[in-house]
C-alpha positions as CSV (number, residue, x, y, z in Angstrom):
1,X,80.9,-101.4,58.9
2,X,79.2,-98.3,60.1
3,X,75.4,-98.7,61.1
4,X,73.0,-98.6,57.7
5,X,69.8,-96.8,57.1
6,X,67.1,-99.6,57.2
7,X,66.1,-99.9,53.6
8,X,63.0,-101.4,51.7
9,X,64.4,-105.1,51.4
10,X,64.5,-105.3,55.7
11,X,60.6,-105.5,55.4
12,X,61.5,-109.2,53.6
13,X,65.0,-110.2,55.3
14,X,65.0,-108.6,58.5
15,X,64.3,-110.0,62.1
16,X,63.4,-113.7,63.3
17,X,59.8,-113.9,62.3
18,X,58.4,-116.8,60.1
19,X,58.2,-114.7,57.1
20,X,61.4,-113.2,57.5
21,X,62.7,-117.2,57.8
22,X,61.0,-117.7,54.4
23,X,61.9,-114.8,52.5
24,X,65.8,-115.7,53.6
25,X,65.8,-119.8,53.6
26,X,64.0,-119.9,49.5
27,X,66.7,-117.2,48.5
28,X,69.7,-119.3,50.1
29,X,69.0,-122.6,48.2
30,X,71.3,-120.1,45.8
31,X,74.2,-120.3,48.0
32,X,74.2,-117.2,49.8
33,X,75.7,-116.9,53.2
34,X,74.3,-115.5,56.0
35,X,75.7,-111.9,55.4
36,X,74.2,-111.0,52.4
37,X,70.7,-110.4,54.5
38,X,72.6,-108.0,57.2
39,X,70.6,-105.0,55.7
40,X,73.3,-104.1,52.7
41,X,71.2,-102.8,49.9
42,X,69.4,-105.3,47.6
43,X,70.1,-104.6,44.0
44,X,67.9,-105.6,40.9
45,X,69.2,-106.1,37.8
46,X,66.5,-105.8,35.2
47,X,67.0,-107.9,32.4
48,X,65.7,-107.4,28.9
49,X,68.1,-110.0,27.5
50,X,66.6,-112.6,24.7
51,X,68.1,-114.3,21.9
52,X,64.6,-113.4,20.0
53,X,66.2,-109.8,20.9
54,X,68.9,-109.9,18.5
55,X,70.2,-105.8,19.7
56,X,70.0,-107.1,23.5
57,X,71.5,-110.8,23.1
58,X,74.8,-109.9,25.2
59,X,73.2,-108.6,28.0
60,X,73.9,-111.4,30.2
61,X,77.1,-110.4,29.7
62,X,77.0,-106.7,31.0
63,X,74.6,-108.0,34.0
64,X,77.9,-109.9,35.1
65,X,79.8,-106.7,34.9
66,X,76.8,-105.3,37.0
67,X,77.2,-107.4,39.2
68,X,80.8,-107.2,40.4
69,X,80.6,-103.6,40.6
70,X,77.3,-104.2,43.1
71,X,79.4,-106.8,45.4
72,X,82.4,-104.3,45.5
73,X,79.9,-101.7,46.6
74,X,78.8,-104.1,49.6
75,X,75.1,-104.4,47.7
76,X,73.9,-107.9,47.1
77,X,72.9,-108.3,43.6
78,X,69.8,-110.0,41.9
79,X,69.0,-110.5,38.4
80,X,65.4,-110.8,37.0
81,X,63.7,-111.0,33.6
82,X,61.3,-109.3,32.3
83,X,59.6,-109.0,28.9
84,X,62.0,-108.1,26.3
85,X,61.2,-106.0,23.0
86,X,62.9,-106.6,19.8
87,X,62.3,-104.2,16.9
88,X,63.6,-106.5,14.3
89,X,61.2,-109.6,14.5
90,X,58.3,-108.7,16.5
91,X,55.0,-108.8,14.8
92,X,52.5,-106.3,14.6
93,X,55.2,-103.7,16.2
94,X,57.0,-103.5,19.4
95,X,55.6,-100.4,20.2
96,X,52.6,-102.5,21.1
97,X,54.0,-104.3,23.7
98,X,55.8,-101.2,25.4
99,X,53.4,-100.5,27.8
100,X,52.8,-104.3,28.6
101,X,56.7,-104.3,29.5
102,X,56.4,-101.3,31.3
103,X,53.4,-102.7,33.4
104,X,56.5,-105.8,33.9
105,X,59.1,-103.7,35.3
106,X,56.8,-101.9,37.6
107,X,55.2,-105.1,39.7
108,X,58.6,-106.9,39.4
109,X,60.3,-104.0,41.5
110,X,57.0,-103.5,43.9
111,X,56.4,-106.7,44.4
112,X,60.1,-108.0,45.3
113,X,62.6,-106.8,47.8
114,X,64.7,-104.6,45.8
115,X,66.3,-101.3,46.8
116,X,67.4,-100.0,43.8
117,X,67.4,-101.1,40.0
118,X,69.8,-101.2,37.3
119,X,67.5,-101.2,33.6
120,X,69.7,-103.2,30.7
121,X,68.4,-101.9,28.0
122,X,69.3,-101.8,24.5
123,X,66.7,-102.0,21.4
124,X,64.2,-99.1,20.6
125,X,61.2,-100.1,23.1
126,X,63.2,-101.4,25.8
127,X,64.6,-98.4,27.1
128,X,61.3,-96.2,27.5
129,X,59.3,-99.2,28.9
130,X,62.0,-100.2,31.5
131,X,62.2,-96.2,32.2
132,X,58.2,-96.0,32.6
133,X,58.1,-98.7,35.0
134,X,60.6,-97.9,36.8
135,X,59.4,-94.4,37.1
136,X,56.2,-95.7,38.7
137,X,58.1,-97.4,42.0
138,X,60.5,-93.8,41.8
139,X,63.1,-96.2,43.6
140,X,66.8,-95.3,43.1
141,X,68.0,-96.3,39.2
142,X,70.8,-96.4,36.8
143,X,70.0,-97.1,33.2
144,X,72.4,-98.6,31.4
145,X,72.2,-99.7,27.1
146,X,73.8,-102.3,25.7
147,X,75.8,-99.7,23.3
148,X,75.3,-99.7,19.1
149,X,76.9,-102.7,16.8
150,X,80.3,-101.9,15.1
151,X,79.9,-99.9,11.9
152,X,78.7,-101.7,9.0
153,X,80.4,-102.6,6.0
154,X,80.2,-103.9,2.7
155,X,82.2,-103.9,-0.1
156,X,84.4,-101.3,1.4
157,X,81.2,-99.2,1.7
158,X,80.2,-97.8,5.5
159,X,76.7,-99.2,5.8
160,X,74.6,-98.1,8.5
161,X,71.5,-100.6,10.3
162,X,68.5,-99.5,8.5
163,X,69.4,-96.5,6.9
164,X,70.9,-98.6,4.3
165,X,67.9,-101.3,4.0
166,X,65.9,-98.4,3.2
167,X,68.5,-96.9,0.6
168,X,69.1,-100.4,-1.2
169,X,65.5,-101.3,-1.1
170,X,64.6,-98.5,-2.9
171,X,68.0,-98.7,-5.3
172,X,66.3,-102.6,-6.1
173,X,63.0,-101.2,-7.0
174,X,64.4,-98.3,-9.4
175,X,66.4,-101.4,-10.9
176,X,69.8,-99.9,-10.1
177,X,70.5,-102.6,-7.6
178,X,70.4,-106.5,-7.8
179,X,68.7,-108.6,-5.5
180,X,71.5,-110.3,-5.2
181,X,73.6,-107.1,-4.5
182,X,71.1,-106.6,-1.7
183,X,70.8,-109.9,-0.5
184,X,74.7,-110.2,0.4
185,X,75.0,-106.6,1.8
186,X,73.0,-108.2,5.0
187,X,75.8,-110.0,7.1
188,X,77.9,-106.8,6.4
189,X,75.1,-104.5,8.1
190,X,75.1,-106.6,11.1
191,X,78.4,-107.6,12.4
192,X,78.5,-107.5,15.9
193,X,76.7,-107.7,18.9
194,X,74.7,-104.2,20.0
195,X,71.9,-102.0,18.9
196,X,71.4,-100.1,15.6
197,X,74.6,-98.0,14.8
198,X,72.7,-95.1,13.0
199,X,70.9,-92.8,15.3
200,X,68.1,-94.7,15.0
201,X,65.7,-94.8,18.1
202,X,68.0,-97.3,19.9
203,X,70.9,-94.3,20.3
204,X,68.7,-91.7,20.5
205,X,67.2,-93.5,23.4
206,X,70.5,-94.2,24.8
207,X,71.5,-90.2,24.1
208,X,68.2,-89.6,26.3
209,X,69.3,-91.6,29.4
210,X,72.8,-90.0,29.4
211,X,71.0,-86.4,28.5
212,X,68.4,-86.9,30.8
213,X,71.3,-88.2,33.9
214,X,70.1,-91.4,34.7
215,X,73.0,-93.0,33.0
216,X,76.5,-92.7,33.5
217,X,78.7,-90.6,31.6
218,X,79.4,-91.9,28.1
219,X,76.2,-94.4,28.2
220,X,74.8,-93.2,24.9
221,X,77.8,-94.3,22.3
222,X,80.5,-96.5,23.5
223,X,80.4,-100.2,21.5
224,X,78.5,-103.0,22.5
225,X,81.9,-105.1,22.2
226,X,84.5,-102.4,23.1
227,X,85.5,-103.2,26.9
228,X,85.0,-100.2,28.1
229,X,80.9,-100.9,28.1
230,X,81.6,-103.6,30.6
231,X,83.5,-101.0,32.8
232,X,80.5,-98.2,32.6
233,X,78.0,-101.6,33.6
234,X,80.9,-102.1,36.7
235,X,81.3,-98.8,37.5
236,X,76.7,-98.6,37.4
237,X,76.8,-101.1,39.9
238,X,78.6,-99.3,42.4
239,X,76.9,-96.3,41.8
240,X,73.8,-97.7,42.3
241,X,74.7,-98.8,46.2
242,X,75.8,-95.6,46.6
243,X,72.5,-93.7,45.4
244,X,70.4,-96.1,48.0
245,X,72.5,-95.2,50.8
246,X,71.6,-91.3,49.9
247,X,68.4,-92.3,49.4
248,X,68.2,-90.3,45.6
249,X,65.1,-91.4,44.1
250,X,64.2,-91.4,40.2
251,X,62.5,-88.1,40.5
252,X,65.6,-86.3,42.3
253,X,66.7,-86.9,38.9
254,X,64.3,-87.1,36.1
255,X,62.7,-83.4,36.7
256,X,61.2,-81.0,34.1
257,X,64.9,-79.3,33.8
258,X,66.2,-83.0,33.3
259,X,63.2,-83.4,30.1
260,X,64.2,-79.6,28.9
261,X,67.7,-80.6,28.4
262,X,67.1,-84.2,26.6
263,X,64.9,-82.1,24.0
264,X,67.4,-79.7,22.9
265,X,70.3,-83.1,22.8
266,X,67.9,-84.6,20.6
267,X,67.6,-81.5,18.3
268,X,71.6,-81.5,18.3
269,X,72.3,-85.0,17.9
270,X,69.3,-85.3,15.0
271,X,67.5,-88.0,17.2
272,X,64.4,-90.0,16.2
273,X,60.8,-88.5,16.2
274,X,59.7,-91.6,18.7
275,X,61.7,-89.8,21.0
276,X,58.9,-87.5,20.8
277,X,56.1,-90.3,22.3
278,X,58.9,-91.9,24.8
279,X,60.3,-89.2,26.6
280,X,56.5,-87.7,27.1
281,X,55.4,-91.1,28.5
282,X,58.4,-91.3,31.3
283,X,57.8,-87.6,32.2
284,X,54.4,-88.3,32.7
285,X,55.0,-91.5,35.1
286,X,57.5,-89.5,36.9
287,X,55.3,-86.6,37.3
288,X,56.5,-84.1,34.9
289,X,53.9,-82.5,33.0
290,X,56.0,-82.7,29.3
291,X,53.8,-82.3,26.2
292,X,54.3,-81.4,22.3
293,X,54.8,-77.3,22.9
294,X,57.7,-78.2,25.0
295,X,59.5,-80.2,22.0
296,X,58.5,-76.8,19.7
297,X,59.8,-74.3,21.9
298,X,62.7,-75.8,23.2
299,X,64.1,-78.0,20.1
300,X,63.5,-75.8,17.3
301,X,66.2,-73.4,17.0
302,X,68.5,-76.1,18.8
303,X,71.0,-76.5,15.2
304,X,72.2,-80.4,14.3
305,X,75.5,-80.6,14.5
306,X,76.0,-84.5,14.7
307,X,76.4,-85.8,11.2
308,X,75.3,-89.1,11.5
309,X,73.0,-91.3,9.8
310,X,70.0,-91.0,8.8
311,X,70.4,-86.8,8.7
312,X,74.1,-87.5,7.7
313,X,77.3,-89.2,6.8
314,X,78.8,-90.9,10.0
315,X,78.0,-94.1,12.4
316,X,77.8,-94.2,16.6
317,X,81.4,-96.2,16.2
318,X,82.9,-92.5,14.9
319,X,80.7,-90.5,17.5
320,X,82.2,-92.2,20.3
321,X,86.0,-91.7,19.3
322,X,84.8,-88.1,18.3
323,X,83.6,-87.4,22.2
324,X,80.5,-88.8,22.2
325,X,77.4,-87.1,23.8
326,X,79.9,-85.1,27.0
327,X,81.4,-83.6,24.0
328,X,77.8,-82.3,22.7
329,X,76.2,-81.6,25.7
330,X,79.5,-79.0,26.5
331,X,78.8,-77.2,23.1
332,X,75.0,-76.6,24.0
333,X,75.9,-75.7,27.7
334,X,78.6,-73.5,26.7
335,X,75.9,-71.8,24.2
336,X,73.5,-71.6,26.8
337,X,71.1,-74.2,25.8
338,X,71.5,-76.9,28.8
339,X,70.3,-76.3,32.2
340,X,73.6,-76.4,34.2
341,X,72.3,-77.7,37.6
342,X,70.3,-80.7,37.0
343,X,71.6,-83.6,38.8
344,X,72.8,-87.0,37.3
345,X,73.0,-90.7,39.0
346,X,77.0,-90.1,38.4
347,X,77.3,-87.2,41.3
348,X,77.3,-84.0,40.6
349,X,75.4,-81.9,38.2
350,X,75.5,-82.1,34.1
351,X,77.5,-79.1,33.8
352,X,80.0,-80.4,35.9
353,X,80.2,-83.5,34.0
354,X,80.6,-82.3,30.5
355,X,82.6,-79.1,31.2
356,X,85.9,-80.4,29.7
357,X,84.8,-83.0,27.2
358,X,87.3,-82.4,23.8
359,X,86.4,-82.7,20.6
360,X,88.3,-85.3,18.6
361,X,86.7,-85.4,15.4
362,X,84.9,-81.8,14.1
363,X,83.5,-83.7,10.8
364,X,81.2,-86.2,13.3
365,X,80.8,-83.6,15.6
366,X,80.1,-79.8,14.2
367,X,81.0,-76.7,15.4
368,X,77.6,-75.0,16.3
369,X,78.3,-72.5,13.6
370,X,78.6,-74.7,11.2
371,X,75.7,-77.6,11.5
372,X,74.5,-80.5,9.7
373,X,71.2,-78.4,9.7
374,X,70.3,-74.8,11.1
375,X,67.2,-75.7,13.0
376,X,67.4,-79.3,14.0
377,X,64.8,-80.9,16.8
378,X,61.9,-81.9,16.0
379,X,58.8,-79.4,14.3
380,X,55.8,-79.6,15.9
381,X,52.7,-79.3,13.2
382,X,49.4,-78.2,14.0
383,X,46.5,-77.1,11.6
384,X,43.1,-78.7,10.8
385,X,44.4,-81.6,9.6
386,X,46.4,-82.4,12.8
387,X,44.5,-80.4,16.0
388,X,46.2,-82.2,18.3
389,X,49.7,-82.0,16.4
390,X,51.9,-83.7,14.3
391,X,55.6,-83.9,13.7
392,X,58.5,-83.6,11.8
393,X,62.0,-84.4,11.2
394,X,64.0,-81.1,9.8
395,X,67.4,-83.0,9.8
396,X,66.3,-86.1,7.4
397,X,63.7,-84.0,5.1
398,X,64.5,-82.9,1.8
399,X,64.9,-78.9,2.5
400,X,62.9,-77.6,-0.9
401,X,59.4,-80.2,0.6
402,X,59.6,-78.2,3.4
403,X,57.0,-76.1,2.0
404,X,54.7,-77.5,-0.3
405,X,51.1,-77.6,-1.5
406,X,50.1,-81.2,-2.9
407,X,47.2,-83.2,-4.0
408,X,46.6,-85.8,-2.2
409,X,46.9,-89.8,-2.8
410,X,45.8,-91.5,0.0
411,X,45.8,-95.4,0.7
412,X,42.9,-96.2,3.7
413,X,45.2,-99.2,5.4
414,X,49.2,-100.6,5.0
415,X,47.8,-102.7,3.0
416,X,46.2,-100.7,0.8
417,X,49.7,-99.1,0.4
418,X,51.3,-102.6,-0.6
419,X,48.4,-103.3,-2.7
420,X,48.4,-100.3,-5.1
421,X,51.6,-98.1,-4.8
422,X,53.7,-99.9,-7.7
423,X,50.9,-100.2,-10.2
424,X,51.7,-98.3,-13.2
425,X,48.9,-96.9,-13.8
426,X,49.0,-95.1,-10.2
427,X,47.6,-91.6,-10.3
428,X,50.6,-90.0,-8.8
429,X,53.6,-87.4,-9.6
430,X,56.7,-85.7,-7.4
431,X,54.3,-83.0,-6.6
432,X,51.9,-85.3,-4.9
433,X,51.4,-85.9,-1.1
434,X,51.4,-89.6,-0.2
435,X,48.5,-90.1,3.0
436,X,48.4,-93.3,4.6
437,X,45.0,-94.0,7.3
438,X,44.6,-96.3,10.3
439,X,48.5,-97.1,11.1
440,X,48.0,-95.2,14.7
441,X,47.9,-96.6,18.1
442,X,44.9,-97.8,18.0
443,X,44.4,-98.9,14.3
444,X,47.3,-101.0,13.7
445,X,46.8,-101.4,16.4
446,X,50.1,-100.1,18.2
447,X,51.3,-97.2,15.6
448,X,53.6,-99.7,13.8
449,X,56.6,-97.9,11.9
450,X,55.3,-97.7,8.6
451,X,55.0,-94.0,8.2
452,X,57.9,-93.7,6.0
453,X,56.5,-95.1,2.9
454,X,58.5,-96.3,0.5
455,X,57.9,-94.4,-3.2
456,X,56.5,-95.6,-6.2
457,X,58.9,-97.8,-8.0
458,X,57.7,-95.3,-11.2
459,X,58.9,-92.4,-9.8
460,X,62.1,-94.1,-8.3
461,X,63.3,-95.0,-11.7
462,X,62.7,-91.1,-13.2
463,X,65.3,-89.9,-10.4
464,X,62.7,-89.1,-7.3
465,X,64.1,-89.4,-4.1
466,X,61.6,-88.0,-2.1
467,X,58.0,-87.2,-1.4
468,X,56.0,-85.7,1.2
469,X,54.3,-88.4,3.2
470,X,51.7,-87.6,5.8
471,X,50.3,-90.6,8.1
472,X,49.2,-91.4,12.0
473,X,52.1,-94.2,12.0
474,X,55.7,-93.9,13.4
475,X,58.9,-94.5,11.3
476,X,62.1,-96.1,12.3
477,X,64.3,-93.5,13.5
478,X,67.1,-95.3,10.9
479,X,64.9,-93.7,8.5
480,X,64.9,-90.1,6.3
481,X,62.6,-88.4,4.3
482,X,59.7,-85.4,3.7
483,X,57.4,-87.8,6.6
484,X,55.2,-86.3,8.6
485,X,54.2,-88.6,11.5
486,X,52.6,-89.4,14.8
487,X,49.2,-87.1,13.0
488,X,46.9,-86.9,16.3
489,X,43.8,-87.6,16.7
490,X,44.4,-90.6,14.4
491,X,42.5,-91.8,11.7
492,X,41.0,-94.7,13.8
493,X,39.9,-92.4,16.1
494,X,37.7,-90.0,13.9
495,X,40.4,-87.5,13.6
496,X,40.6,-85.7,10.3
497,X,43.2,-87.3,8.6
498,X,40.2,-89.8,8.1
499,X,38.4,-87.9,5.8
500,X,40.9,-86.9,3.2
501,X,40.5,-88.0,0.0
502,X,41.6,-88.4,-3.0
503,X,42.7,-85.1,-5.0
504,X,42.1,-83.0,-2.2
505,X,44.8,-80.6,-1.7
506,X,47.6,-80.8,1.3
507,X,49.4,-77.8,2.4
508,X,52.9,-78.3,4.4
509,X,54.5,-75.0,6.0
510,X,57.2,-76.2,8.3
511,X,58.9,-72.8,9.5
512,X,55.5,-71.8,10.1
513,X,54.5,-75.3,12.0
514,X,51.7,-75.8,9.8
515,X,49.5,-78.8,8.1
516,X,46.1,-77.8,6.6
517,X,44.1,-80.0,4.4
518,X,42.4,-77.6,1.8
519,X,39.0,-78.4,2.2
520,X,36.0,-76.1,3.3
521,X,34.5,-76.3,6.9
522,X,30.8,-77.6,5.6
523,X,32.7,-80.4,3.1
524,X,34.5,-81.7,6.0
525,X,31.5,-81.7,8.5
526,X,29.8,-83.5,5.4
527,X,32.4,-85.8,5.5
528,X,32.6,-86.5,9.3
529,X,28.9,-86.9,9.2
530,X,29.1,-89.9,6.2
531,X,32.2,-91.5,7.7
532,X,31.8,-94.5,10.2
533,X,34.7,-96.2,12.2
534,X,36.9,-98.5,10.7
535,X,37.1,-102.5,12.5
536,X,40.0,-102.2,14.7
537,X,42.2,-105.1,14.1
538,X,42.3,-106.7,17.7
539,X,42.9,-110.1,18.7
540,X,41.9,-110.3,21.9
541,X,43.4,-109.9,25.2
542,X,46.2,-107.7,25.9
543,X,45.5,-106.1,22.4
544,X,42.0,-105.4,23.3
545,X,43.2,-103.5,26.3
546,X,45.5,-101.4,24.7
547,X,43.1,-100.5,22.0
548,X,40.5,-99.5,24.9
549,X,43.3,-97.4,27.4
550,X,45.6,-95.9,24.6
551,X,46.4,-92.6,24.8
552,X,47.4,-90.8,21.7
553,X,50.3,-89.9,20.5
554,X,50.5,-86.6,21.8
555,X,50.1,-88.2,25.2
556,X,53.1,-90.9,24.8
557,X,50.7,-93.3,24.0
558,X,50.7,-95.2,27.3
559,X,47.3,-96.5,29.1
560,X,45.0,-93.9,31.3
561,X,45.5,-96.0,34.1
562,X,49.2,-96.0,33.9
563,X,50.2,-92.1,34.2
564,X,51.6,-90.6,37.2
565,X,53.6,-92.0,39.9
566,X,52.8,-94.8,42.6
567,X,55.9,-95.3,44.2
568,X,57.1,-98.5,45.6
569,X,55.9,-99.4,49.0
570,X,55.9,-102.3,50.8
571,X,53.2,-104.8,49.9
572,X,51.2,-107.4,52.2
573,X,53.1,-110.2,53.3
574,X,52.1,-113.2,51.1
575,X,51.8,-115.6,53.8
């Protein structure tokens, strides 16, 4: 074996001091043999596997796969846990907790003798935070997701994870769907191991890591339970022994270039709007300056041309036998919308990767002159109503609400919302714009995904499918709909989504990246003056810090004290 670069984990395991005996005898009570501490690189597998975590429950599994590809590589692997963040049962949101996993991720890998990292990741919030952290010790990474569930199925009907508890929901409360109907339809939506099959946030985030090059090609769609996942996991863990012996940090790879070309995939693939608030937060712990005109002016004019669910008809199950993201990524780059020379964790750069990926399936995956929708990406709204910015979904809105002028009905909390929006005697109609308060980081507190309200079980049963909805929340990126989101400053915050009222009059203008509330200058300041903060619902805490360090959403919503890069280091000796 030639002679190796002395790397991070020597400053535990190397030499015959007392600490060096320590570090070394505690880690053998594993059964390790001498040779595993003769400087080979030290590999962490982070682990956001729970059974409480029902998208990431077979990652134990894939760490194996890790693992062999690590020994192979002459690495010597470790697994550790940290906290994991499931979308579908934690309580008030997991977006709350994303930052707290971040902070995690980021002492476990300073604070341990680890080279480089693998990140299992899988649900929505586990990706960015595992990401973030990582991004702060800038040591050399690999992401790799746990890959989407099979498509659903019920009744002989494709069913895709969320999409269709929306859709049904509202079928039940317009009384064309029993509860019983809906009630059986749930085993058929969830049949195998893996994340949310829709382009919800889960694959958008997985299109992001491939997009952005820190995964390996094909990351973003192949099946949790198809073997060839466990052969990408493999083929990660040799890779990752390879990019610590060329010493090719996080930043080598996540640069602005990097950021620029997972905006315009998220534009063609019709990704989520939390996207938006992620991929801002990792740029910013990296050291990219990434902010809300970047998402504008790059995503825009990018068209959709991924017809899945929400924006369309298909699952991740058909994207992947289509081509899957290689094949999408060549379309853009061969229309000039991809910088060709960014680097990715596989070797090479991204136009070498994708250069001859076919196209297997041009119903999943559309010719550019012939997209799901002509200007996908996410729309950037500004106006007095959102100074800061707001944003929208083109590829799941109703086209003809794209333009609108509405009076407004607004509910001041979620529950509010719950309260009042089925009462008959609800002052609203199809024209009106539904505004929801106090739902943003720091007034749920956490930004919960509630933005995408559901409509008035009136107006379901006359034949209304959509509405404009305006609100400082998220929404699931399984989700569709007129819903403009992420409205910064928030309500919470004094911004002026907190003095609408009732009646007043909304204007949307999406081509021309507008949302004004049409009320005078002196009413407002009236307003402002007469309106006093709302209680912020904290516990205690960790929730009492993130209510105090929060950015907003147009920041990514991590904590002041958490942007920018710290790098790894090697800390004290701890005896």
């Amino acid at each position: 074996m030639s002679e190796r670069r002395k790397l991070r984990s020597a400053a535990w395991f190397g030499g015959a001091g007392k600490n060096a005996f320590m570090y070394r005898s505690w880690m053998k009570n594993q059964g390790l043999p001498d040779d595993m501490f003769d400087g080979r690189p030290v590999i962490g597998i982070c682990n956001t596997w729970s059974e409480l975590t029902p998208c990431n429950a077979h990652l134990r599994n894939l760490a194996d796969h890790v693992k062999r590809g690590v020994y192979e590589a002459g690495g010597m692997p470790v697994e550790f846990p940290v906290m994991s963040l499931g979308e579908s049962n934690m309580r008030p949101t997991a977006m709350l907790f994303r930052n707290l996993a971040s902070m995690d991720v980021e002492e476990s890998i300073r604070s341990n003798p680890i080279d480089g990292v693998i990140l299992l990741v899988g649900c929505d919030k586990t990706t960015p935070a595992l990401l973030m952290g990582a991004a702060s010790c800038n040591l050399p990474t690999i992401a790799v997701s746990g890959g989407p569930m099979l498509n659903g199925n019920f009744r002989g009907q494709t069913i895709g994870s969320g999409t269709h508890v929306w859709k049904f929901h509202e079928e039940v409360k317009a009384g064309r769907m029993s509860v019983e109907d809906f009630l059986a339809a749930e085993q058929g939506q969830s049949r195998s191991a893996g994340s949310c099959m829709t382009m919800g946030t889960a694959s958008t985030m997985a299109s992001m890591v491939e997009a952005l090059g820190i995964g390996l090609p094909d990351n973003a769609a192949i099946p949790a339970v198809d073997s060839r996942r466990g052969v990408l996991a493999q083929l990660a863990g040799r890779r990752i022994v390879e990019l610590v012996e060329q010493d090719v940090p996080m930043s080598r790879i996540l640069t602005h270039a990097a950021f620029e070309n997972a905006i315009r995939v998220n534009g063609a693939i019709g990704g989520s709007t939390n996207a938006v608030i992620h991929l801002i937060a990792i740029a910013r712990r990296i050291g990219v300056d990434l902010d809300l005109g970047d998402w504008d002016r790059l995503g825009r004019d990018v068209p959709t041309i991924v017809d899945l669910m929400p924006s369309g008809r298909f699952l991740m199950e058909d994207f992947y036998y289509a081509g899957g993201l290689r094949t999408v990524m060549r379309m853009l780059d061969e229309a000039g919308l991809l910088n060709r020379d960014a680097e990715t964790v596989a070797g090479g750069t991204i136009a070498e990767i994708v250069k001859d990926a076919p196209n297997y399936n041009t119903e999943v995956i559309r010719p550019l002159d012939r997209p799901l929708t002509e200007n996908g990406g996410i729309a950037v709204l500004r106006g007095n109503l959102a100074p800061d910015g707001a944003v929208i979904k083109p590829s799941a809105a109703t086209p003809k609400l794209m333009q609108h002028r509405g009076r407004a009905v607004v509910f001041e909390s979620i529950e509010d919302y719950h309260a009042r929006i089925d009462d008959p005697e609800l002052d609203i109609d199809a024209d009106c714009v539904m505004v929801l308060k106090n739902c943003g980081p720091r007034g749920y507190p956490g930004m919960a995904e509630v933005g995408n309200m559901a409509l008035p079980a009136k107006l379901l049963k006359q034949g209304v499918s959509d509405m404009v909805r305006i609100s400082d929340a998220r929404m699931s990126g399984t989700a569709y709909g007129t819903v403009v989101l992420h409205t910064a400053p928030e309500a919470a915050s004094g911004g002026t989504l907190a003095l609408v009222q009732d009646g007043d009059m909304i204007e949307l203008d999406v081509a021309g990246r507008r949302l004004e509330l049409l009320v005078d200058d002196h009413e407002l300041a009236a307003r402002r003056k007469a309106w006093s903060a709302p209680p912020v619902p904290s516990g205690g805490g960790y929730q009492s810090l993130f209510v105090e360090r929060v950015l907003q959403a147009d920041q990514g919503c991590d904590f002041d004290f958490l942007v920018g890069r710290r790098d790894a280091g090697i800390p004290r000796h701890s005896h």
